[in-house]
Each structure stands twice: as structure tokens, then as C-alpha cells.
TIVEX-292923 format. One record per residue (C-alpha): residue number from 1; residue in three letters; x, y negated, z negated. Coordinates in steps of 0.25 Angstrom, whole numbers, plus 5000, padded with zeros to 4 digits. Layout:
+-----+------+------+------+------+
| seq | type |    X |    Y |    Z |
+-----+------+------+------+------+
| NUM |  ALA |    X |    Y |    Z |
...
+-----+------+------+------+------+
REM end
This chain:
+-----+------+------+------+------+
| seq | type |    X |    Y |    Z |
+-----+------+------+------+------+
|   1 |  UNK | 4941 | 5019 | 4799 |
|   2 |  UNK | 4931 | 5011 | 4807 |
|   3 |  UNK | 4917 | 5006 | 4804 |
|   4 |  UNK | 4911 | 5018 | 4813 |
|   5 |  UNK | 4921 | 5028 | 4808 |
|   6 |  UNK | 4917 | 5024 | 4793 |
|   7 |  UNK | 4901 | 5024 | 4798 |
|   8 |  UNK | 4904 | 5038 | 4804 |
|   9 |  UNK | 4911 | 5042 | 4794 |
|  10 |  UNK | 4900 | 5038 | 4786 |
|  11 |  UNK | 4890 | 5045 | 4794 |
|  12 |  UNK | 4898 | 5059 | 4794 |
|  13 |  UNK | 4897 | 5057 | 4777 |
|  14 |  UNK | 4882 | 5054 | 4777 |
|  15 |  UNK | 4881 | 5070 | 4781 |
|  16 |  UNK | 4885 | 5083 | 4776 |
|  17 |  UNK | 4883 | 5088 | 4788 |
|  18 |  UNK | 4892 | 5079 | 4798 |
|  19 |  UNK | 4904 | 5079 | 4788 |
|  20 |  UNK | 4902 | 5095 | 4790 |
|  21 |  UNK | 4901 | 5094 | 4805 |
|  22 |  UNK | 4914 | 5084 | 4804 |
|  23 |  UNK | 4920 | 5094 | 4796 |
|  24 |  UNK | 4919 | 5106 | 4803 |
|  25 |  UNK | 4923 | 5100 | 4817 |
|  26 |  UNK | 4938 | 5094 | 4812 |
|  27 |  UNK | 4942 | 5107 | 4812 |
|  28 |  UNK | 4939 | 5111 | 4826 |
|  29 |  UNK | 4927 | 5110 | 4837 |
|  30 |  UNK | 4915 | 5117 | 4831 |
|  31 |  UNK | 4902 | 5121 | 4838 |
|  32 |  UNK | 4888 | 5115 | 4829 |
|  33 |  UNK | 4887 | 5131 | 4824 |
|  34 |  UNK | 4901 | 5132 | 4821 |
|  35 |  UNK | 4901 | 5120 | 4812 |
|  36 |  UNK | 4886 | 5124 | 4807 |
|  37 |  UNK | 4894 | 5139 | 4804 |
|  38 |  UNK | 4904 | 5132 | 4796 |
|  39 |  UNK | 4896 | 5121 | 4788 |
|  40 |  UNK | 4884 | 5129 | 4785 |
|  41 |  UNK | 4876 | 5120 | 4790 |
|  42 |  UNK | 4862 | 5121 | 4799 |
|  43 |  UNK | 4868 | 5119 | 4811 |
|  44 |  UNK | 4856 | 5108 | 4815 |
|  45 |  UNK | 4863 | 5100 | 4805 |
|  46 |  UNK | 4876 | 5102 | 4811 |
|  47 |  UNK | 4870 | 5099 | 4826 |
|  48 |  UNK | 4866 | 5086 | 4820 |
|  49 |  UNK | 4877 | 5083 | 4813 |
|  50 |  UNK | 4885 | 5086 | 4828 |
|  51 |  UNK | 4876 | 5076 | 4834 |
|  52 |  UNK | 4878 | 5066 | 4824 |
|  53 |  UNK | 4893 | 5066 | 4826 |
|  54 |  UNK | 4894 | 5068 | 4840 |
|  55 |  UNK | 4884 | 5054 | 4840 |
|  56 |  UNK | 4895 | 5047 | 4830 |
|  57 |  UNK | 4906 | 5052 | 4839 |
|  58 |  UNK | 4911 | 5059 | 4829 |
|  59 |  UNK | 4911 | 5074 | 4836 |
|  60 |  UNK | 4909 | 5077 | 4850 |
|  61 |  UNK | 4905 | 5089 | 4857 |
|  62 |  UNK | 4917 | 5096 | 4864 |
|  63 |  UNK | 4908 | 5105 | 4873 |
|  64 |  UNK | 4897 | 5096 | 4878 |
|  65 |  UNK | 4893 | 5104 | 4890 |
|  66 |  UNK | 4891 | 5118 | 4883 |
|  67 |  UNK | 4877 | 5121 | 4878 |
|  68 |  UNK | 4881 | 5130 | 4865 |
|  69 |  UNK | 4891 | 5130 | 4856 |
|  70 |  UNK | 4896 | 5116 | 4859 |
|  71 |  UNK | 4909 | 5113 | 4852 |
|  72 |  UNK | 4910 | 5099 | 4844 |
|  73 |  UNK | 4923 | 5091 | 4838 |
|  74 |  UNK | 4927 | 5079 | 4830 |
|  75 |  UNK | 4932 | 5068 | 4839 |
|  76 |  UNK | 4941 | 5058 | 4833 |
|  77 |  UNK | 4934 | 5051 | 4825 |
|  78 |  UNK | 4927 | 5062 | 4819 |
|  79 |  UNK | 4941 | 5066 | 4816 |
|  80 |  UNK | 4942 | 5053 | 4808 |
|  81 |  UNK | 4929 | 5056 | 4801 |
|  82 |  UNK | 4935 | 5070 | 4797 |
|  83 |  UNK | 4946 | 5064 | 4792 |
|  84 |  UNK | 4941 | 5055 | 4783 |
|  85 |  UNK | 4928 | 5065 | 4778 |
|  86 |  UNK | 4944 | 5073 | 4773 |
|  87 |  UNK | 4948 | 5064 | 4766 |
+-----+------+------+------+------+
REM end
């Protein structure tokens, strides 16, 4: 990996709660309250998490223009960061 993918990488492992938001997203697009749902965390703390990624490039919002219930993914390289968090 690259110095920024090992610094991001490092930044998703400094938090329980990005590993979890990272987690719950490779298996498909998840709205914030699906993920807060699945992780049993406060979804505040999953929102955060959201914008923190999203701010690394790590996710990216795939329904930007709804209001509610907007949907997030991985892009790639929060897929690379997936993959190594499974190793």
C-alpha cells in the first residue's frame, strides 16, 4: 500500500467506530440508521464516523440529492482498507 493508504488505514484503526462503519458497508450500500441498526452503535457516532470517511475518500454518498435516508458505499479504496482490516 501507499503512504496515504497506510495513514488511512491507520485512521480507520484509531476507531471502533470507522472499522464498524467500514465493516457494515462492504457487504452492500447502507443508509447511517441501517448501519447504527446493525453495529449497535448511537447513530451520532456512526454519522460522524460517515463524515470522517467520506472526508478521507474512503465512502461516498451514492444518493447525494435525497434529503433522508441517503445511501453510502465503499469506494475503491475503502475496499483496499476493508481488505486489509480482514486480514
Amino acid at each position: 500500500m501507499a503512504k496515504d493508504e497506510w495513514n488511512n488505514y491507520g485512521f480507520v484503526l484509531a476507531s471502533e467506530y470507522r472499522k464498524a462503519v467500514i465493516k457494515a458497508l462492504a457487504e452492500k450500500p447502507k443508509t447511517p440508521k441501517q448501519i447504527a441498526d446493525e453495529t449497535k452503535y448511537n447513530l451520532s457516532h456512526v454519522s460522524r464516523s460517515i463524515r470522517q470517511l467520506e472526508d478521507r475518500g474512503l465512502i461516498k454518498c451514492l444518493t447525494p440529492n435525497k434529503r433522508k435516508g441517503k445511501l453510502y458505499g465503499l469506494t475503491n479504496n475503502g475496499v483496499r482498507i476493508f481488505n486489509q482490516l480482514s486480514k
